[in-house]
C-alpha positions in Angstrom: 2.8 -10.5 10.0 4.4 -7.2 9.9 8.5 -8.1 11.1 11.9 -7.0 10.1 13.8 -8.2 7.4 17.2 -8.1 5.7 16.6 -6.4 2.2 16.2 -8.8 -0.5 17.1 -7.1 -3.8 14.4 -6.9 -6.4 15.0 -8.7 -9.7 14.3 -5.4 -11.6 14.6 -2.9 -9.6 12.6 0.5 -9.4 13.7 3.3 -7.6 10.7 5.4 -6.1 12.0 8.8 -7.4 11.0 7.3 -11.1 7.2 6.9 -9.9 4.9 10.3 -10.4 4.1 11.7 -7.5 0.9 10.2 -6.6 2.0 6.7 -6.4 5.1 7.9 -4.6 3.3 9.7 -2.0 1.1 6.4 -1.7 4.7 3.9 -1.4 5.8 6.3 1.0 3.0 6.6 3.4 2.3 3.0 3.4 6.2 2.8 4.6 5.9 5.5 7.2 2.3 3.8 8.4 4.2 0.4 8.9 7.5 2.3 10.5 4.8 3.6 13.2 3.0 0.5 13.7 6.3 -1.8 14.2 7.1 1.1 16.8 3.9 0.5 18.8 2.5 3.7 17.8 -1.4 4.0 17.6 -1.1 7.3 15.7 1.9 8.4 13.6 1.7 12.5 13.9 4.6 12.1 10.9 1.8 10.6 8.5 -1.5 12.8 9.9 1.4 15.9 9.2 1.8 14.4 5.4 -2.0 13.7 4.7 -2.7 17.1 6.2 -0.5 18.6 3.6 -1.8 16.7 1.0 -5.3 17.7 1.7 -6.4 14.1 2.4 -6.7 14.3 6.4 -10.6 13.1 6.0 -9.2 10.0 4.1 -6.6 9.1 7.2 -8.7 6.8 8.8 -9.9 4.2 5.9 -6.0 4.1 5.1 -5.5 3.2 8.9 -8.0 0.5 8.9 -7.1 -0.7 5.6 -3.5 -1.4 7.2 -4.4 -2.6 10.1 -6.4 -5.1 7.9 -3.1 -5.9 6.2 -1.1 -6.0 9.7 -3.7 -8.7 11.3 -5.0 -10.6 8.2 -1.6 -11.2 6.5 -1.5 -14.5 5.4 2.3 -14.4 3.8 5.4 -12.0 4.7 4.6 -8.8 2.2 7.6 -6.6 0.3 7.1 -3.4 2.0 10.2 -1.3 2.8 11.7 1.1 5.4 11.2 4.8 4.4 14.0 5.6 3.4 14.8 2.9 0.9 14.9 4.0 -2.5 13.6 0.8 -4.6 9.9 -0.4 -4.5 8.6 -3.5 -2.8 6.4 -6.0 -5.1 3.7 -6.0 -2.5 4.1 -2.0 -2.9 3.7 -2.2 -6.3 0.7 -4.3 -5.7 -0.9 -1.9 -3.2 -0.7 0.9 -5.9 -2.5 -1.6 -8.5 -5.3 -2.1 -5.5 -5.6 1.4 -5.6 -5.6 2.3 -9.3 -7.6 -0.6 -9.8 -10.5 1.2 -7.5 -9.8 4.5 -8.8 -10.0 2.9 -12.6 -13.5 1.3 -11.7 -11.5 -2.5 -11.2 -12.9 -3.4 -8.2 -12.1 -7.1 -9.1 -8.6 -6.8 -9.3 -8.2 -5.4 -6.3 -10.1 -7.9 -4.7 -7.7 -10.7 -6.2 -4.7 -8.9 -4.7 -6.4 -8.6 -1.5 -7.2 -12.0 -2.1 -3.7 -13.3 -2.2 -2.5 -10.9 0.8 -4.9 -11.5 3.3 -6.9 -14.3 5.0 -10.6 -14.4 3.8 -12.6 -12.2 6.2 -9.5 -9.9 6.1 -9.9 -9.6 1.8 -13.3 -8.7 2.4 -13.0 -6.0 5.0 -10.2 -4.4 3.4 -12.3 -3.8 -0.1 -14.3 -1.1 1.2 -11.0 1.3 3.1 -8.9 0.7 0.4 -11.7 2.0 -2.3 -12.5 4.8 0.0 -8.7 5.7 0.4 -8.4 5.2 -3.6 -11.5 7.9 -4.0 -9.5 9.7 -1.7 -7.1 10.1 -3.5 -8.7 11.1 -6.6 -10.6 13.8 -5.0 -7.4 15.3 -4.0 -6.1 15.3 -7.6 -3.9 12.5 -6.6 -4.7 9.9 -9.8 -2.6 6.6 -10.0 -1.5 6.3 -14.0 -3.0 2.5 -14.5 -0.4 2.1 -17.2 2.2 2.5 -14.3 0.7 0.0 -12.0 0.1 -3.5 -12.9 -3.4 -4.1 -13.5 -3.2 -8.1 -11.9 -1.7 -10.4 -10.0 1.8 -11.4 -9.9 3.6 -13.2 -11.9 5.3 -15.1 -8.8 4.0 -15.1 -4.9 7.4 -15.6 -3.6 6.9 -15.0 0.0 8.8 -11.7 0.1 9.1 -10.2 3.6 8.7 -6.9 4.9 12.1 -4.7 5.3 
């Protein structure tokens, strides 16, 4: 469920330079992964380039099966946007609570987000990439601040779609 969309401003907008740099690398290879998968592209040398810098390049395949999780198992349109845009998606927002969530020792709430993204079987598959991406993370130094990512589901499920 991964398609094209005309940008559809945020109600509160939040630029990605104003996020620490965990969560902004996080946003920002989640955008490059989709830019590659909407371009047919079973590998994205852009994003193994980034992780490799990042010290992460054993953690590049559980965040390539956790997105290919989100690609097939979609149930709604998700608020993910193009690279280059500089305000962050609700479903982005989201996707850094899933991760903060497993990195907090929250497993729950990221299984209620997954919950509300994705088809049943796809919830469940996705639990385990997306904790082993979140440790990932954390073993690189790369910490999501829980105070910066809501801790729950939203407050609306307007079917947002990807830009």
């Amino acid at each position: 469920m991964i398609q094209q969309a005309d940008h559809t401003p945020l109600e509160a907008p939040s630029a990605i330079c104003a996020l620490p740099y965990p969560e902004r690398f996080t946003v920002w290879a989640s955008r490059v992964w989709i830019e590659c998968f909407r371009a047919n592209n079973p590998t994205c040398p852009r994003l193994e380039n980034m992780f490799r810098h990042a010290r992460l390049s054993e953690h590049l395949g559980p965040f390539y099966a956790f997105f290919t999780l989100v690609a097939h198992g979609a149930q709604r349109k998700l608020d993910f946007r193009c690279p280059g845009c500089k305000n962050v998606g609700e479903d982005e927002r989201l996707f850094l609570a899933i991760l903060a969530a497993q990195q907090w020792g929250s497993p729950t709430t990221a299984d209620c987000i997954l919950a509300d993204w994705l088809h049943r079987t796809a919830a469940r598959r996705a639990a385990y990439p997306a904790r082993m991406f979140a440790h990932g993370l954390a073993e690189a130094g790369l910490i999501l601040d829980c105070r910066t990512c809501p801790l729950g589901m939203p407050t609306s499920t307007e079917k947002s779609a990807m830009h």
